[in-house]
Structures are given as C-alpha cells and as structure tokens.
KOLZASE-289599 format. One record per atom (N, C-alpha, C): chain; y, z, x; residue in one letter; residue number from 1; atom name. Coordinates in Angstrom, 1 decimal. Each point is the difference from the previous one (the first is absolute). Example, Ala and Ser with C-alpha at 12.3 -4.5 7.8 and 13.67 -1.06 7.14 Angstrom:
atom chain:A	py:-5.7	pz:7.8	px:13.2	res:a	n:1	atom:N .
atom chain:A	py:1.2	pz:0.0	px:-0.9	res:a	n:1	atom:CA .
atom chain:A	py:1.2	pz:0.0	px:0.9	res:a	n:1	atom:C .
atom chain:A	py:1.1	pz:-0.7	px:-0.4	res:s	n:2	atom:N .
atom chain:A	py:1.1	pz:0.0	px:0.9	res:s	n:2	atom:CA .
atom chain:A	py:1.1	pz:0.8	px:-0.8	res:s	n:2	atom:C .
END
This chain:
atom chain:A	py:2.3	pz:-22.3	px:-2.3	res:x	n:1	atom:N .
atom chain:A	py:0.2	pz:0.0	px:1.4	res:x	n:1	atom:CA .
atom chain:A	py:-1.4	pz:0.4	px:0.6	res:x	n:1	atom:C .
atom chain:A	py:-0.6	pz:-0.7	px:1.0	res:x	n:2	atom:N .
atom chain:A	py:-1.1	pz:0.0	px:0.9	res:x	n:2	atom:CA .
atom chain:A	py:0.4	pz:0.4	px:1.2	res:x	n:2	atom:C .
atom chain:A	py:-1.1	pz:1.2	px:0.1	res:x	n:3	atom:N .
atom chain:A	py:0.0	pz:0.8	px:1.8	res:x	n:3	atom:CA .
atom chain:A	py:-1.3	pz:-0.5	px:0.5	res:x	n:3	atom:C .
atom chain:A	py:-0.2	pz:0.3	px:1.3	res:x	n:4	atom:N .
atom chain:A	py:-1.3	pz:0.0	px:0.5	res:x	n:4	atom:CA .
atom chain:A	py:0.0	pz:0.9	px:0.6	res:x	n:4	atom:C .
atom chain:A	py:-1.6	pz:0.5	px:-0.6	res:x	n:5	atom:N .
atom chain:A	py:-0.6	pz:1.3	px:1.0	res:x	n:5	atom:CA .
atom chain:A	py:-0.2	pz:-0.6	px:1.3	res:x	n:5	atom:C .
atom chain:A	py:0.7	pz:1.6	px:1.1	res:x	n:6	atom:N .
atom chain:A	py:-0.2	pz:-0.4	px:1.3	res:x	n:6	atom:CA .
atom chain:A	py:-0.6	pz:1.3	px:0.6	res:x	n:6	atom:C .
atom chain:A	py:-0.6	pz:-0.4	px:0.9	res:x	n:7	atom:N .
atom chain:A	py:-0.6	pz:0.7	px:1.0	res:x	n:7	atom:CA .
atom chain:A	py:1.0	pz:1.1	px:0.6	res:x	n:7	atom:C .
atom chain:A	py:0.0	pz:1.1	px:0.3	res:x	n:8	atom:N .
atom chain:A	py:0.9	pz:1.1	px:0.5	res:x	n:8	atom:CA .
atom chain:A	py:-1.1	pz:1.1	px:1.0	res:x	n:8	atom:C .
atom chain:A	py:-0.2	pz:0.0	px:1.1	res:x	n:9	atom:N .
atom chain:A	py:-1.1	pz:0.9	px:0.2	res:x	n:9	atom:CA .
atom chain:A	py:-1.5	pz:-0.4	px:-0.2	res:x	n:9	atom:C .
atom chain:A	py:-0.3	pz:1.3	px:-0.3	res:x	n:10	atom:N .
atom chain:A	py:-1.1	pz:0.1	px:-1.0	res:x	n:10	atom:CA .
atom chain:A	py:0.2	pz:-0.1	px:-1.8	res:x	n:10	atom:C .
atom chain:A	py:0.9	pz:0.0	px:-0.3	res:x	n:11	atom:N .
atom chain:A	py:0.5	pz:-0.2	px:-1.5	res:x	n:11	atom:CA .
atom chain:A	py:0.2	pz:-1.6	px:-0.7	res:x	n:11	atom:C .
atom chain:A	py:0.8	pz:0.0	px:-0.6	res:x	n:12	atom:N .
atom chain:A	py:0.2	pz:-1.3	px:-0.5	res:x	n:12	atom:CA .
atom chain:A	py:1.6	pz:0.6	px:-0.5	res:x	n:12	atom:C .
atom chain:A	py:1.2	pz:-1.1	px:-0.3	res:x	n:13	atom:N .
atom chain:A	py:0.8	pz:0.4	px:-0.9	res:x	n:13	atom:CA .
atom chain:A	py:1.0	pz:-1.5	px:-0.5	res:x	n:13	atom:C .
atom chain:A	py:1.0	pz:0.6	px:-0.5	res:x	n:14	atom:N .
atom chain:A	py:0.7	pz:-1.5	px:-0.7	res:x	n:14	atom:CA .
atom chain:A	py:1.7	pz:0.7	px:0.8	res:x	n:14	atom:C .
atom chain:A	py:0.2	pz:-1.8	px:0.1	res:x	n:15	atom:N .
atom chain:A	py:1.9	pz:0.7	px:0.1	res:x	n:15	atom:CA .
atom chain:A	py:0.9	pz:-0.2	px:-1.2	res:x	n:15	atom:C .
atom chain:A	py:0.7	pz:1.1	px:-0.4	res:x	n:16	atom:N .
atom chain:A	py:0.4	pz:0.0	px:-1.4	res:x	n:16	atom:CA .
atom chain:A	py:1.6	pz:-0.3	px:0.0	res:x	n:16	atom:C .
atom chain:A	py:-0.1	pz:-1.2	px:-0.2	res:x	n:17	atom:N .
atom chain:A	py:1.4	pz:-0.4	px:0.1	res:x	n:17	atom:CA .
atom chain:A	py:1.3	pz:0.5	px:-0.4	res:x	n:17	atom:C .
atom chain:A	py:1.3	pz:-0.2	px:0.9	res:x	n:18	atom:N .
atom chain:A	py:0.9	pz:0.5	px:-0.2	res:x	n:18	atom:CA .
atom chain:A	py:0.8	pz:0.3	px:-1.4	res:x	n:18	atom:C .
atom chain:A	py:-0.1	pz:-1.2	px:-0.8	res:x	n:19	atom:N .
atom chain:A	py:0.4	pz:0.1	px:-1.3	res:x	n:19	atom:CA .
atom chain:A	py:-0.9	pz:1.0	px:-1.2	res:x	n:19	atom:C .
atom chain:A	py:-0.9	pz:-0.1	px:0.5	res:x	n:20	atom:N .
atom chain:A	py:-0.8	pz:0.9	px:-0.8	res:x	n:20	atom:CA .
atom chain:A	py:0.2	pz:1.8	px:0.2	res:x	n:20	atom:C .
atom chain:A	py:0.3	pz:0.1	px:1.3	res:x	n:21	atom:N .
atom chain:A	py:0.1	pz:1.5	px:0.7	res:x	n:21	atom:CA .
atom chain:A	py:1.2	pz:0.3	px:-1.1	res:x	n:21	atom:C .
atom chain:A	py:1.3	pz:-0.9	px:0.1	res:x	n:22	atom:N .
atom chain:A	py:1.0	pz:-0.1	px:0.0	res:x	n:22	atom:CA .
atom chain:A	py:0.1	pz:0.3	px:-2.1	res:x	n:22	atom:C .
atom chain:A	py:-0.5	pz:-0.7	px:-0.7	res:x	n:23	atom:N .
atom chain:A	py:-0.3	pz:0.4	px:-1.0	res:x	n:23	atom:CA .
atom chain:A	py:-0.7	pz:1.0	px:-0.6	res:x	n:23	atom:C .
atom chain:A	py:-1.0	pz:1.1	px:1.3	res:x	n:24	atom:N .
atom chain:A	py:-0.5	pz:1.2	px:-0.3	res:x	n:24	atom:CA .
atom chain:A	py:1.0	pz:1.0	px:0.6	res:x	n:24	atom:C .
atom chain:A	py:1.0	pz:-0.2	px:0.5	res:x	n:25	atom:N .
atom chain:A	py:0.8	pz:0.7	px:0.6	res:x	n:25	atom:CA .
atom chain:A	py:-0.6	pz:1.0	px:1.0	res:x	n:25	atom:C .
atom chain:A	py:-1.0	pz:-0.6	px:0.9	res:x	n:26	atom:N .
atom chain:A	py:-0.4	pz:0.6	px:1.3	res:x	n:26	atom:CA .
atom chain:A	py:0.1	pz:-1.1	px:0.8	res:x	n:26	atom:C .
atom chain:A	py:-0.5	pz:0.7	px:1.5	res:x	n:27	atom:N .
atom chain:A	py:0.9	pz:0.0	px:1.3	res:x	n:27	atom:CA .
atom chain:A	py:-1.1	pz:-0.1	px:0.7	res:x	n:27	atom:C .
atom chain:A	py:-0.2	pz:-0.2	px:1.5	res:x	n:28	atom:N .
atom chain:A	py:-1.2	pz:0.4	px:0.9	res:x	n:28	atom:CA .
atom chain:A	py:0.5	pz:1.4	px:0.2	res:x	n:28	atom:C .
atom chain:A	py:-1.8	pz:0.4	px:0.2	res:x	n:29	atom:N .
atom chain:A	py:0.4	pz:1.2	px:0.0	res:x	n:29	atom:CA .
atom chain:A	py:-0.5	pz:1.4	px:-1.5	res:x	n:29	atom:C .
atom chain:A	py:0.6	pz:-0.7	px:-0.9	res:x	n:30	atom:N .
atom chain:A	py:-0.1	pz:0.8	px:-1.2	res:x	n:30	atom:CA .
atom chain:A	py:-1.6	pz:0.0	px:-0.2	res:x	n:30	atom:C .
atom chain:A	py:-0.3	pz:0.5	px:-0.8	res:x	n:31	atom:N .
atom chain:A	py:-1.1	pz:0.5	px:-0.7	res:x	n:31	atom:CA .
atom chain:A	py:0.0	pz:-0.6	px:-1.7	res:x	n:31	atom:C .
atom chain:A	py:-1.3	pz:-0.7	px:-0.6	res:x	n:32	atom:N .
atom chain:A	py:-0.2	pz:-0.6	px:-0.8	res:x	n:32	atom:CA .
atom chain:A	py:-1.9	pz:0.4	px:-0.4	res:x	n:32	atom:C .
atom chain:A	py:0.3	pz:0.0	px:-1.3	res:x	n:33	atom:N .
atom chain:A	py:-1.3	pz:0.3	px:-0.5	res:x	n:33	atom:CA .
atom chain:A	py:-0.8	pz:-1.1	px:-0.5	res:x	n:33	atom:C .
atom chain:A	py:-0.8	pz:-0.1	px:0.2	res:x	n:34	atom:N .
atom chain:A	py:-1.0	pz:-1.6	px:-0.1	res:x	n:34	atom:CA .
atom chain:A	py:-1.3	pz:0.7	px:-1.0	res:x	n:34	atom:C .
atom chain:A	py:-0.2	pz:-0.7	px:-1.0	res:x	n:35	atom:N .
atom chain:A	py:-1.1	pz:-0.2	px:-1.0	res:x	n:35	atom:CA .
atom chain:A	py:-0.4	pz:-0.5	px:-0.5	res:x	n:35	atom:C .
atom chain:A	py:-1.6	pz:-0.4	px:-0.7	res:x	n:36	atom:N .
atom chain:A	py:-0.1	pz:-1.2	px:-0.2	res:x	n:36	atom:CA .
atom chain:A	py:-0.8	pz:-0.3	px:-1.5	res:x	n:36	atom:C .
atom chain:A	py:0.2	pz:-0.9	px:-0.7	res:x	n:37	atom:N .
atom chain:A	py:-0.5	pz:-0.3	px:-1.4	res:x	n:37	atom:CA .
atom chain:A	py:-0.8	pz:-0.7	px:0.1	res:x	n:37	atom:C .
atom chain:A	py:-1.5	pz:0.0	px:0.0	res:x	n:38	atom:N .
atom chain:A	py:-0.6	pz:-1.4	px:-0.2	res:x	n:38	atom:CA .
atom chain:A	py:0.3	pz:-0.9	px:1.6	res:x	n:38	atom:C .
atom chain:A	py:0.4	pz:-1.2	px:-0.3	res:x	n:39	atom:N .
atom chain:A	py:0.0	pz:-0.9	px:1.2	res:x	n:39	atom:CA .
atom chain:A	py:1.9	pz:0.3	px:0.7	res:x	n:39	atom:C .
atom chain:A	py:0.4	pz:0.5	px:-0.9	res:x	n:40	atom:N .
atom chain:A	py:1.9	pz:0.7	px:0.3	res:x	n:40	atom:CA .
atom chain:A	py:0.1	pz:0.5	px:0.7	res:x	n:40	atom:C .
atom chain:A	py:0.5	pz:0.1	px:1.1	res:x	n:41	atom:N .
atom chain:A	py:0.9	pz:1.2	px:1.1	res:x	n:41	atom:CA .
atom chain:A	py:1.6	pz:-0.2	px:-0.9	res:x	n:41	atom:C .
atom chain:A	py:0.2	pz:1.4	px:-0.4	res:x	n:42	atom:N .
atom chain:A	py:1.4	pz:0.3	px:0.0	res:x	n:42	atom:CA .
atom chain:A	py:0.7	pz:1.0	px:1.2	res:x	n:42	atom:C .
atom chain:A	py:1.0	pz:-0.5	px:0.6	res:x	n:43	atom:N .
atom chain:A	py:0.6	pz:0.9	px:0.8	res:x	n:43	atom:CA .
atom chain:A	py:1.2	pz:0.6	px:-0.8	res:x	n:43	atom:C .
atom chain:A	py:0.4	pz:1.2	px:0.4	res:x	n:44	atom:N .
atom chain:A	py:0.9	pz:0.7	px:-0.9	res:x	n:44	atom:CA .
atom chain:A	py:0.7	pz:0.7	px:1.1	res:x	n:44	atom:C .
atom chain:A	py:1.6	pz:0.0	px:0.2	res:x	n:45	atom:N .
atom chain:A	py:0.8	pz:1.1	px:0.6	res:x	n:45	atom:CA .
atom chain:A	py:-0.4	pz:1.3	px:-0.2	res:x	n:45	atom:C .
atom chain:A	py:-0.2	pz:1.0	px:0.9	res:x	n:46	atom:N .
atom chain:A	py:-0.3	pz:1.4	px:0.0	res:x	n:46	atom:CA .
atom chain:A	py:1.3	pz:0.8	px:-0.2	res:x	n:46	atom:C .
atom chain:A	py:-0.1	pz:1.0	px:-0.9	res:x	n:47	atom:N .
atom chain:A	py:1.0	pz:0.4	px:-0.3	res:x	n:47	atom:CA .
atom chain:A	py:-0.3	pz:1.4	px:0.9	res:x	n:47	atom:C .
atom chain:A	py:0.5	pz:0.4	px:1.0	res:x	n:48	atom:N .
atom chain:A	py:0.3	pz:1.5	px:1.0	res:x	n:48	atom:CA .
atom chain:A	py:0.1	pz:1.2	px:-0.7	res:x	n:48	atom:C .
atom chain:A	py:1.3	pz:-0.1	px:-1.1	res:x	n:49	atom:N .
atom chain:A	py:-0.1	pz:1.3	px:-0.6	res:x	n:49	atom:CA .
atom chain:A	py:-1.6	pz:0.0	px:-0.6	res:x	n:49	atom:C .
atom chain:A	py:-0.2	pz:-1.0	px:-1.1	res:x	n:50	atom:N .
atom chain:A	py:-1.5	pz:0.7	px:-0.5	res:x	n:50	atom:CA .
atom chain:A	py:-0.7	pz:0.3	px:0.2	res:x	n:50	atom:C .
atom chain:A	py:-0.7	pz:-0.7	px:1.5	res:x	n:51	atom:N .
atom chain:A	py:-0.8	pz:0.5	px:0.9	res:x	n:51	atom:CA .
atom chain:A	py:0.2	pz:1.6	px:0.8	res:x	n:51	atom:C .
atom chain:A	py:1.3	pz:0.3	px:0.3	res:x	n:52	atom:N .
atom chain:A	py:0.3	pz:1.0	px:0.3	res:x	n:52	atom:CA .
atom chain:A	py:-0.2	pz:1.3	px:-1.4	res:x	n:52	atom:C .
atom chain:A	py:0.2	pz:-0.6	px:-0.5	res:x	n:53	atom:N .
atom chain:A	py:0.3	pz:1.3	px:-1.7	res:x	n:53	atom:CA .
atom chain:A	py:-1.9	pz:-0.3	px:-0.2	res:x	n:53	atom:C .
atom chain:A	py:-0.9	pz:-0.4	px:0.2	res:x	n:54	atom:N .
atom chain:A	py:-1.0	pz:-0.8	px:0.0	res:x	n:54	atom:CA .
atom chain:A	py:-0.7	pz:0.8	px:0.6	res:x	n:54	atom:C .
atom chain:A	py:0.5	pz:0.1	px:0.9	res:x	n:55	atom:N .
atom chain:A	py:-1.0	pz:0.5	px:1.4	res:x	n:55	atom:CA .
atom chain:A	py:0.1	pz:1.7	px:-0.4	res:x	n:55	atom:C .
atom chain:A	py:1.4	pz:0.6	px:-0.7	res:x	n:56	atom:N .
atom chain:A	py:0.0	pz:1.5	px:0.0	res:x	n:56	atom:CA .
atom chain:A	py:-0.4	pz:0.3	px:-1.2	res:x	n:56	atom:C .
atom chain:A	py:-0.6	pz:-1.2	px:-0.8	res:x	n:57	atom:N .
atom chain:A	py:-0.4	pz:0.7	px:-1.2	res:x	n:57	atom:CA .
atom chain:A	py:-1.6	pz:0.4	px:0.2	res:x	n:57	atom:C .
atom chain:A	py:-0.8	pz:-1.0	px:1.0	res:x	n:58	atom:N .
atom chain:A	py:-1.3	pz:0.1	px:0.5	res:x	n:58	atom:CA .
atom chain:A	py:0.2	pz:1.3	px:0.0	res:x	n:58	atom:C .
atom chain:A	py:0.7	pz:0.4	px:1.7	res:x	n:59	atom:N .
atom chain:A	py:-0.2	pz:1.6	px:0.5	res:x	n:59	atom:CA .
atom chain:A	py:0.1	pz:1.1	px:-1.1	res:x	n:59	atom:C .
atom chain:A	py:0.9	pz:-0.4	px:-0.8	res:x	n:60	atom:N .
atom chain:A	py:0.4	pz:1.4	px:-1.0	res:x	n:60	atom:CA .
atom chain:A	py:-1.4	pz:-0.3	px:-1.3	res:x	n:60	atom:C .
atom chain:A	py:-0.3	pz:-1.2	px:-0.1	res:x	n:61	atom:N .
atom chain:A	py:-1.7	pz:-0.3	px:-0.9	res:x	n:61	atom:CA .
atom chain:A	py:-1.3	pz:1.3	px:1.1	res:x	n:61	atom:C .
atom chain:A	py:0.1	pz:-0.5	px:0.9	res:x	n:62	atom:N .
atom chain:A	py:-1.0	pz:0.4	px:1.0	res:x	n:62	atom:CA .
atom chain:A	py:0.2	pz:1.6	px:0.2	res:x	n:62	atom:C .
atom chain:A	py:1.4	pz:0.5	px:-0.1	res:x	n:63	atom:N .
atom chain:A	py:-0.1	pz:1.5	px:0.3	res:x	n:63	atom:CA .
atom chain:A	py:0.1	pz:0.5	px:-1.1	res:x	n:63	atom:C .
atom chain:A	py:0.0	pz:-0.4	px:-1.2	res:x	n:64	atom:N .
atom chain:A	py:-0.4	pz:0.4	px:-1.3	res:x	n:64	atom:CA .
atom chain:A	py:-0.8	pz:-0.3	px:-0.6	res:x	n:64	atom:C .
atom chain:A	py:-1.5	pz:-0.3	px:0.7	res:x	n:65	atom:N .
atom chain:A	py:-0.6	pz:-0.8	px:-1.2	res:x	n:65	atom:CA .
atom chain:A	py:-0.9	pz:0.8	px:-1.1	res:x	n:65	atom:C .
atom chain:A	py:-0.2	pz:1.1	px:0.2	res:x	n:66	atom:N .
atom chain:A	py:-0.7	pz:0.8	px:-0.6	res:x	n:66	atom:CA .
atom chain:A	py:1.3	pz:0.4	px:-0.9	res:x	n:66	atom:C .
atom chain:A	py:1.4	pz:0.6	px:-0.3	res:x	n:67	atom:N .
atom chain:A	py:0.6	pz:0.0	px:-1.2	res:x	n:67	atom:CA .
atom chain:A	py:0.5	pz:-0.8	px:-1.0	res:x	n:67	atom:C .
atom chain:A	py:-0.1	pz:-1.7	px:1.3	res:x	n:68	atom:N .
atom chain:A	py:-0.1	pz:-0.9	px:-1.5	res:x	n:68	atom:CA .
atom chain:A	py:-1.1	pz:-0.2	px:-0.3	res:x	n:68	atom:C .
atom chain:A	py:-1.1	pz:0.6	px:0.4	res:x	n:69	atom:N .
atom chain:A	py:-1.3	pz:-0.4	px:-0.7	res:x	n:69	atom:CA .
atom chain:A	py:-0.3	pz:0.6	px:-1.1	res:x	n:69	atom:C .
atom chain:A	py:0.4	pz:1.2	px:-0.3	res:x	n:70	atom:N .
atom chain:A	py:0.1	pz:0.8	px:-0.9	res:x	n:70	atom:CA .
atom chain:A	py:0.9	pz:0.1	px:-0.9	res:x	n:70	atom:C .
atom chain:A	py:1.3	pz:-0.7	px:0.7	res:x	n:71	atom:N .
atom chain:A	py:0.9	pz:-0.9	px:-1.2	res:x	n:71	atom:CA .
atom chain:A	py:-0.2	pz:-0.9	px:-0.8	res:x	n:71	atom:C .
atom chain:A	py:-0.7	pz:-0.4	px:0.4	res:x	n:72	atom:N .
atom chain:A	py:-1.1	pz:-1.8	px:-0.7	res:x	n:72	atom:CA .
atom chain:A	py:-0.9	pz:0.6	px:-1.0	res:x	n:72	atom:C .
atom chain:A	py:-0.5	pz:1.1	px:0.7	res:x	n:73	atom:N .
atom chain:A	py:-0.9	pz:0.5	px:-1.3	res:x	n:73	atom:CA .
atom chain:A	py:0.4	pz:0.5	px:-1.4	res:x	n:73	atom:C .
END
C-alpha cells in the first residue's frame, strides 16, 4: 500500500488508512509509538498501562538511585 507525504504546517505527514488503524486496533486520538529500522518506520499501538507502570518505575529509579547503586555493586 502507497501513501504520500503531505505537507501539514510546518511538518510533513502521511494519512494512515482506515483499514490499517483498524488492524492496530487504534482510533483518532490514541497514542502510538513510532520507530524506525534502517529505511522502516514501524508504528506500534501504545499500551497506557506500561507507560503508566513505566513512568512510576522512572520516579521510584530516580528517588533511589543511590540504593540501587549500591545494589548493583
């Protein structure tokens, strides 16, 4: 399947067709993680809990980092 990049603003972007949303099981709206291999863009559904569980492992990394650092040793 062929998109064309389009102009949006100052940006560029693609419209990602309905069938395709529809097989990632997202929506407008949702949130999706984009990365890329080489010449590859993969897009990937974002999963909320992990990001959430994600996000509180940073803070509890961050307000302990000096006892796991001493646990590593």
């Amino acid at each position: 399947m062929n998109v064309t990049i389009r102009k949006i603003g100052n940006s560029e972007g693609i419209i990602i067709p309905k069938e395709i949303l529809d097989r990632m099981g997202v929506k407008a709206g949702d949130e999706i993680i984009m990365t890329s291999e080489g010449s590859k863009l993969i897009l990937s559904a974002a999963d909320g809990d992990f990001e959430r569980q994600l996000g509180h492992a940073e803070k509890f990394m961050d307000r302990y980092k000096i006892a796991l650092k001493k646990l590593a040793e």
